[in-house]
Steps between C-alpha positions, in 0.01 A plus 500: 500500500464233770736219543225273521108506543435628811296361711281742727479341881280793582207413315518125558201344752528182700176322347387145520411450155709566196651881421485655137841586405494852231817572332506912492725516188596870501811701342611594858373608841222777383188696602283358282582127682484666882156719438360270322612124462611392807241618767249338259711164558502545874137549524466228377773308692666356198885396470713782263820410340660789332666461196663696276524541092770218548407295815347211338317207706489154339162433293471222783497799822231708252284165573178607621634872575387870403731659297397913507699701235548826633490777197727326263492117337895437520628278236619227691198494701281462185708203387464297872154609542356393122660170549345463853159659481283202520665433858427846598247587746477846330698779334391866607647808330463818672579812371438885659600680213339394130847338369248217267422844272808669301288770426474613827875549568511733232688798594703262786907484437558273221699237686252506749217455211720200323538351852126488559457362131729215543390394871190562475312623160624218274411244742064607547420231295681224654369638856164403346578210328645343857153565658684718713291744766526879491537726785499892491530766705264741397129490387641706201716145396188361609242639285783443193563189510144429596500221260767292698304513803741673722523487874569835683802461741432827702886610678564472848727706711883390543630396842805728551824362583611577874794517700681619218831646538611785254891507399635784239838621326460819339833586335503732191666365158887545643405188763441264200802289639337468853162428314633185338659396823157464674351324253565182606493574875135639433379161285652318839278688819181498224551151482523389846220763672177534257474811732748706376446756175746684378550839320771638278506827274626467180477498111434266229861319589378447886175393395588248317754386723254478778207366311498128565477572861165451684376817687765731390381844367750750285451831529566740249738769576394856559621810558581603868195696605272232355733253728429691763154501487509111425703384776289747756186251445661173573610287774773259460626190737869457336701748292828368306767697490783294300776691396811274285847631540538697199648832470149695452352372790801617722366838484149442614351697848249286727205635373337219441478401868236772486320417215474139673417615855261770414315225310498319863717237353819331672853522246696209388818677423829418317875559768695733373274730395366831644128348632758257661679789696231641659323161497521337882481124391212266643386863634372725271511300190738175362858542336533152296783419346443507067405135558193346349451229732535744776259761302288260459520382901472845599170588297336197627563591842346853519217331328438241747600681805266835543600551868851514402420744153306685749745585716757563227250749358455692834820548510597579143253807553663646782842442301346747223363750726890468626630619182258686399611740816864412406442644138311821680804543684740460252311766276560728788880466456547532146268836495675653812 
């Protein structure tokens, strides 16, 4: 949910003469609002406020504004806007799936069917009753609701985000301690650079645990060879490696500095650990002290600084090939 309606800078225009304002009231950020909704409103250089299910203007803002219901007619919402229709300069709802018709979510999950019923369903009448305009998606809707007089909103592609920079943990189940420890760290850096996603793996516990965050994605665990398969496709910026002192993590190897480098990412790495005995500080990767505020510092930095990641990383690959001739060696010994 948003703290507040959000108003959208990007699809304001300096004009001379007054500016429509539209309140996009939609459940949260969604495809159905960025293919469809909002490059509609820039076209036609209008001011958007986004608001959630909760974010409620005063009756006097709605003065002379658009209010667009995206998919679902939220309870609040249908209090503030009966009582200030006649001040409205319109009310749109658009929907790209046919939630006004129970019948056709037959089949669908039933909490997803009683969710469309109470948002949506219930509420057809009073969408007609308030005068209010219908928007679709698809000349099937269309042709439908033909009586309603529809307008097709046709989609429009979505303007990737760039510049972003990728940060991942992957511990198994037995890191759940180090998991919880991030948490906060991670809400911190997501809050402070919009550019940063992050990814954990994890179950049901870690999903929900991670959740609230923007631009976080859980992954679910799997076994080793599909890991390896996984992790051979991607390409990483940051890769966490917090270990706490407990007993189990004592005994862990520095295999995750591989796992991070071969992903062409630069380690943050916990002292005392093994990463942190091979690790050459502020050379092939960062030993921070089990220190939020310095976690936090240290993420921040490799994010902002790509000469200095850069460099880190160059080295941090010859430091594998290093002990990846050590190990060779070593194998050597114990055979002869």
């Amino acid at each position: 949910m948003y703290p507040m309606c959000r108003k959208n800078t990007a699809l304001n225009t300096a004009t001379p003469k007054p500016v429509l304002t539209v309140y996009v009231v939609e459940e949260q950020a969604n495809p159905s609002s960025d293919f469809f909704i909002l490059p509609v409103i820039a076209a036609h250089g209008f001011r958007v406020i986004r608001c959630s299910f909760t974010d409620l203007p005063t009756a006097a803002e709605l003065s002379g504004a658009i209010v667009l219901l995206v998919r679902y007619v939220p309870p609040k919402w249908l209090k503030l806007i009966t009582a200030a229709r006649a001040t409205l300069h319109a009310l749109i709802f658009f929907m790209d799936d046919d939630v006004l018709d129970l019948e056709a979510s037959a089949g669908m999950p039933w909490r997803y069917h009683l969710k469309l019923m109470r948002l949506a369903a219930a509420h057809s009448r009073w969408l007609r009753r308030q005068n209010t305009v219908l928007w679709v998606s698809t000349p099937y809707l269309q042709q439908k609701y033909a009586a309603w007089q529809p307008r097709l909103i046709l989609p429009s592609t979505v303007n990737s985000p760039t510049g972003l920079r990728r940060i991942f943990y992957h511990g198994s189940a037995s890191h759940k301690a180090d998991i919880r420890w991030l948490r906060p760290i991670i809400a911190e850096v997501l809050q402070q650079d919009t550019r940063l996603v992050f990814e954990i793996i994890g179950g049901q516990d870690t999903y929900h645990l991670y959740k609230p965050l923007p631009r976080v994605s859980v992954i679910h665990p799997m076994k080793w060879p599909n890991y390896q398969a996984f992790i051979a496709m991607q390409t990483y910026h940051i890769g966490l490696n917090p270990l706490q002192d407990i007993p189990f993590n004592r005994a862990r190897s520095y295999t995750k500095f591989f796992d991070i480098t071969r992903c062409k990412a630069v380690g943050i790495y916990s002292p005392n650990s093994a990463c942190a005995e091979i690790i050459n500080d502020k050379q092939d990767g960062l030993i921070v002290e089990l220190q939020p505020a310095a976690w936090v510092d240290a993420i921040l930095t490799l994010a902002q600084n790509e000469p200095l990641r850069q460099s880190l990383l160059q080295q941090a690959e010859v430091k594998m090939r290093e002990l990846t001739v050590n190990a060779a060696l070593s194998y050597a010994e114990l055979m002869g």
